[in-house]
C-alpha positions in Angstrom: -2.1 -6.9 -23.3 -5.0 -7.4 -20.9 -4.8 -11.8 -20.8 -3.2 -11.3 -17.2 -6.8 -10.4 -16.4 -7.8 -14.1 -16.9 -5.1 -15.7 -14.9 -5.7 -17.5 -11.9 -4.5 -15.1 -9.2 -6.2 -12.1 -11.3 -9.6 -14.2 -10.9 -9.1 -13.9 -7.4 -8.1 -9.9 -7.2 -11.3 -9.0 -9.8 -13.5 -11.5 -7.3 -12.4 -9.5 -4.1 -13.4 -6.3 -6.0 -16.7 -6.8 -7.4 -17.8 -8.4 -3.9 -16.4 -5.6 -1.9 -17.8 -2.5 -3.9 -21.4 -3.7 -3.6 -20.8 -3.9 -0.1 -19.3 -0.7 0.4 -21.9 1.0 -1.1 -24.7 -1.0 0.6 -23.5 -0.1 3.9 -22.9 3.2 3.2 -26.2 3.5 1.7 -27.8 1.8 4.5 -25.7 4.6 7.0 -27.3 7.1 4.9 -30.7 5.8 5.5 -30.3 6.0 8.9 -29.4 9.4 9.3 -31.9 10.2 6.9 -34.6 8.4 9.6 -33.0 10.5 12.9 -33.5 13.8 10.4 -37.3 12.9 9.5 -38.2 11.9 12.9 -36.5 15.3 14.3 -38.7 17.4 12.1 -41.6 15.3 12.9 -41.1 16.2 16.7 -40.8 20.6 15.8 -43.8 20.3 13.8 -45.9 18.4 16.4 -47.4 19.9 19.0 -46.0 19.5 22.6 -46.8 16.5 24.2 -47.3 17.9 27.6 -50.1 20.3 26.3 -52.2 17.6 25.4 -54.9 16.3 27.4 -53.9 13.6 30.3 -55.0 10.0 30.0 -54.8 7.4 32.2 -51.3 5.3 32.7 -52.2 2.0 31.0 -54.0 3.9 28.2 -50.5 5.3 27.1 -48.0 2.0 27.2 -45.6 1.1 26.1 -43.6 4.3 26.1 -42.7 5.2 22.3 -41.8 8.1 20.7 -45.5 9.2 20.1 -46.7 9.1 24.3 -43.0 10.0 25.4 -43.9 13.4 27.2 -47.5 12.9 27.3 -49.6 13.5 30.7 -50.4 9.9 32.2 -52.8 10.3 35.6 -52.2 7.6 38.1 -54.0 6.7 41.3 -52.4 4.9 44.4 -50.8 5.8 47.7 -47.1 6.4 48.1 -44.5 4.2 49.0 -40.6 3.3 49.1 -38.8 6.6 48.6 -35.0 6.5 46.9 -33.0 9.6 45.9 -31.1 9.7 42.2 -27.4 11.5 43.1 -25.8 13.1 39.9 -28.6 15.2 38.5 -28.6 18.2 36.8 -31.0 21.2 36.5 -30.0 24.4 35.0 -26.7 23.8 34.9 -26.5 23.0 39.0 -26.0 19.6 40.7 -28.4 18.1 42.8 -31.0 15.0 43.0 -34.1 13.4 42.1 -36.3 12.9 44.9 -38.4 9.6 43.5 -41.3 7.3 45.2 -42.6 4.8 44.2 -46.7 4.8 43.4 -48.4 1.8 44.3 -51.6 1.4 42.2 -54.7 -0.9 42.1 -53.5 -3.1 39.7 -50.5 -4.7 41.9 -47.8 -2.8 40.2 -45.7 0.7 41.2 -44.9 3.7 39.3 -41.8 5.4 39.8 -42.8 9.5 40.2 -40.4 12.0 40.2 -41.8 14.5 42.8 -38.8 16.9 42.2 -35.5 17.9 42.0 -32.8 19.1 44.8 -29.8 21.1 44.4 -27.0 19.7 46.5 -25.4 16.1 47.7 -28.1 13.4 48.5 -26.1 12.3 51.0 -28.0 12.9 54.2 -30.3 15.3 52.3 -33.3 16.5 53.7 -36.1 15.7 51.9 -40.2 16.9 51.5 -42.3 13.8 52.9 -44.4 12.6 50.1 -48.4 13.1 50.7 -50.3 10.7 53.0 -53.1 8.0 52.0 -54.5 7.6 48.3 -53.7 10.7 45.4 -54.0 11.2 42.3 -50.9 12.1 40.4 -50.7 13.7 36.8 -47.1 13.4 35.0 -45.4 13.9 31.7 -44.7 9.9 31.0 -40.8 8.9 30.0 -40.0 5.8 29.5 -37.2 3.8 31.5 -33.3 4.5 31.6 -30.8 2.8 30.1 -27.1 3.0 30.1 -26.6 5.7 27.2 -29.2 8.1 29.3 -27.9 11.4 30.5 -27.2 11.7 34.0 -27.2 7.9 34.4 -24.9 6.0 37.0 -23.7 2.8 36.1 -20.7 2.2 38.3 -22.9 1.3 41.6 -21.6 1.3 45.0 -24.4 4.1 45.9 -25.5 4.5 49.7 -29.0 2.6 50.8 -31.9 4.5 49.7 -30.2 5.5 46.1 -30.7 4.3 42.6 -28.4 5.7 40.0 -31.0 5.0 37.1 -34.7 5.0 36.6 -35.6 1.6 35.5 -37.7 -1.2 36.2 -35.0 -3.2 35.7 -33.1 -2.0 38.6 -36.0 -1.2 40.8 -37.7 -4.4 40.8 -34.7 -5.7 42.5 -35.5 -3.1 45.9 -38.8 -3.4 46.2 -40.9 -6.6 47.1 -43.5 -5.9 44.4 -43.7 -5.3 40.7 -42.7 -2.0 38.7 -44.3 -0.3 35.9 -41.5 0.1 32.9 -42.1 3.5 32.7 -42.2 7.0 35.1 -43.8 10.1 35.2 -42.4 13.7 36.4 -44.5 15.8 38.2 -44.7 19.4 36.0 -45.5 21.4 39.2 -44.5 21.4 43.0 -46.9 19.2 44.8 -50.0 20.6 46.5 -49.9 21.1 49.9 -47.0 22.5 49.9 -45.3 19.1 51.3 -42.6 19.5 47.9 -43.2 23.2 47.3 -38.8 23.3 48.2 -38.6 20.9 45.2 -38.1 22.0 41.7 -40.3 20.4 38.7 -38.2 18.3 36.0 -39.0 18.6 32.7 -39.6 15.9 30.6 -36.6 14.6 28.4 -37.2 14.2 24.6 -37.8 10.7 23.5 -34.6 8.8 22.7 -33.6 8.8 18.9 -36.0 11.7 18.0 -33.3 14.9 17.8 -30.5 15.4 15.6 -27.8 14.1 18.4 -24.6 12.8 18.5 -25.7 9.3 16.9 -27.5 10.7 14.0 -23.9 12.5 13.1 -22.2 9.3 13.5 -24.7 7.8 10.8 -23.4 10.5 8.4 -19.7 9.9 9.3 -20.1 6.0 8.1 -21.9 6.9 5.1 -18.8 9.1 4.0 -16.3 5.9 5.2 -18.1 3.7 3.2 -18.2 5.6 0.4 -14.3 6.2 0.6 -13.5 2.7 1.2 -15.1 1.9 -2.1 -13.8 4.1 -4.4 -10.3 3.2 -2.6 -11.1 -0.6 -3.7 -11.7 0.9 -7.1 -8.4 2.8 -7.6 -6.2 0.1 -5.8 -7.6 -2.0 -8.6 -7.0 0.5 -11.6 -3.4 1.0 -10.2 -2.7 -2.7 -9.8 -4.1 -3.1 -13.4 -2.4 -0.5 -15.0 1.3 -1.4 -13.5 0.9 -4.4 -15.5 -0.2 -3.5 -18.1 2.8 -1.5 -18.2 5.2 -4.3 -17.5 3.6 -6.5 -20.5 4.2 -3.6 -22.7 7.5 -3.2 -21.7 8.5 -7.0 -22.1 6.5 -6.8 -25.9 8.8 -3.8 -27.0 12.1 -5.2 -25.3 12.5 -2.6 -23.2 13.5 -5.0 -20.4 15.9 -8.2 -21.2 14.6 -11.7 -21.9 16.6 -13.2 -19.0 15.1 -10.1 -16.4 11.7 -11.1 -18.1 12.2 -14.7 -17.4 13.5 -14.1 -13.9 10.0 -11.9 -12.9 7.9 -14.9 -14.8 9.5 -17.4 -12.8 12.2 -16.6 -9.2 12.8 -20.1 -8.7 14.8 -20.4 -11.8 17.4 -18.0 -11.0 17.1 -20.2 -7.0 17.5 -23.5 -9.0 21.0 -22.2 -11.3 22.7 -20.8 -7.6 23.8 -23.7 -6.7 25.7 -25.1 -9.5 27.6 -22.0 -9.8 28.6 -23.1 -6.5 30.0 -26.0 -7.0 32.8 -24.8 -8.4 35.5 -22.4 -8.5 35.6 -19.4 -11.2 37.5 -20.5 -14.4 40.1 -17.7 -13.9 40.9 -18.5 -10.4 44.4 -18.8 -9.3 45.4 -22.5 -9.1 46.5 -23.4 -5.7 50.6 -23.5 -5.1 49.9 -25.9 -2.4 47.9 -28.7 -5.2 49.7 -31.6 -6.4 49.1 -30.5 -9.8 50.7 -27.5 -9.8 52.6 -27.3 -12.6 55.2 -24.2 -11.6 56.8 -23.8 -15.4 53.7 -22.9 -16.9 53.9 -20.1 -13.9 54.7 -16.8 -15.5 57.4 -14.9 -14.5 56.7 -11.4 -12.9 
């Protein structure tokens, strides 16, 4: 009953399915994984302690940014610089802006500080001066914006003297000198009172290391996957099982031998149309109008 299995176009259905399982499950498995990652490193980061509690080392000691020195106090010495203003910034739930300047240190390059944050528009703000001559700042370290950041603005058009996203990437392209891929925020108002107006922003968690939107997303795929291969699975069974049905039916005579030859082969029913055409049914009227009418042989009604 089950020979149709071995037939040519079968070969191609039971190839299809025992490629597209494997994958299903891999992917799905591979989803799983993932999410299983974003869960680990999220318990990771509750169990360690916080980053900014630990003691301050120097900038360079602590890069590249990673998930370990995100948040961690980096001390950096230099005088201040170019000053630009980040619009579209919140802080407890009010709008306002970044006051950031740029930290130009011994080694040639700057480092983007955020001295504070500003409720309000930034355009036309009035803004703290940032201390004179050579300091010493101590930040909690982040590492550079990207598109998917919170807060970030990608459309551009902003006034002169505003970035809409903390990067070296975009800052090395307003100043005439080279940027650390990395900035700090100041935990407390600056001494001297010069940003004591300013609020402190806290440090942002290190991307990928809470239970966000992405590591849901992870689990949603896993569950699609999954789904998609048992679907490949019963399409199979069901395609299997109807006929198997049909064979059966066509070994018992349940369905006639001409209907039978007319599924196993269309064209043959195609290739018998037109003969039937060629000429007229036998008990068609003969035509009065035909030369070989014969009009006794016409019955009499």
């Amino acid at each position: 009953m089950y020979r149709f299995l071995l037939t040519p176009r079968w070969w191609g259905i039971n190839l299809f399915v025992v490629l597209a399982i494997p994958f299903c499950v891999f992917m799905g498995t591979w989803q799983l994984g993932r999410f299983e990652d974003r869960v680990q490193s999220h318990e990771q980061a509750e169990k360690a302690p916080d980053p900014s509690t630990r003691a301050a080392k120097p900038l360079d000691a602590l890069l590249p940014v990673d998930k370990v020195t995100s948040g961690r106090p980096a001390t950096a010495t230099g005088t201040y610089a170019d000053q630009f203003l980040v619009p579209g910034r919140k802080l407890e739930d009010r709008e306002g802006f970044y006051v950031l300047n740029m930290l130009r240190t011994g080694s040639g390059k700057a480092l983007p500080v955020v001295r504070g944050w500003l409720p309000g528009s930034a355009t036309d703000a009035r803004v703290p001066a940032a201390p004179k001559g050579e300091v010493t700042v101590t930040g909690d370290l982040q590492a550079s914006e990207n598109t998917h950041s919170d807060g970030v603005n990608v459309r551009g058009g902003l006034p002169s003297g505003q970035v809409g996203m903390i990067s070296a990437a975009t800052l090395v392209n307003l100043v005439p000198y080279d940027v650390y891929d990395a900035w700090v925020t100041l935990p407390e108002a600056e001494a001297g009172g010069t940003g004591g107006a300013m609020k402190p922003v806290p440090a942002a968690a290190p991307e990928g290391s809470g239970l966000d939107l992405k590591a849901f997303q992870n689990l949603g795929y896993t569950g699609e996957w999954f789904v998609f291969a048992a679907f490949v699975l019963f399409m199979w069974f069901r395609l299997v099982r109807r006929e198997a049905e049909a064979e059966r039916d066509i070994a018992l005579g349940l369905v006639p031998e001409e209907a039978a030859a007319e599924a196993a082969d269309p064209a043959a029913e195609t290739a018998e149309a037109p003969d039937a055409a060629e000429g007229a049914p036998k008990d068609a009227p003969e035509d009065p109008s035909s030369p070989d009418y014969d009009v006794a042989s016409t019955p009499v009604r």
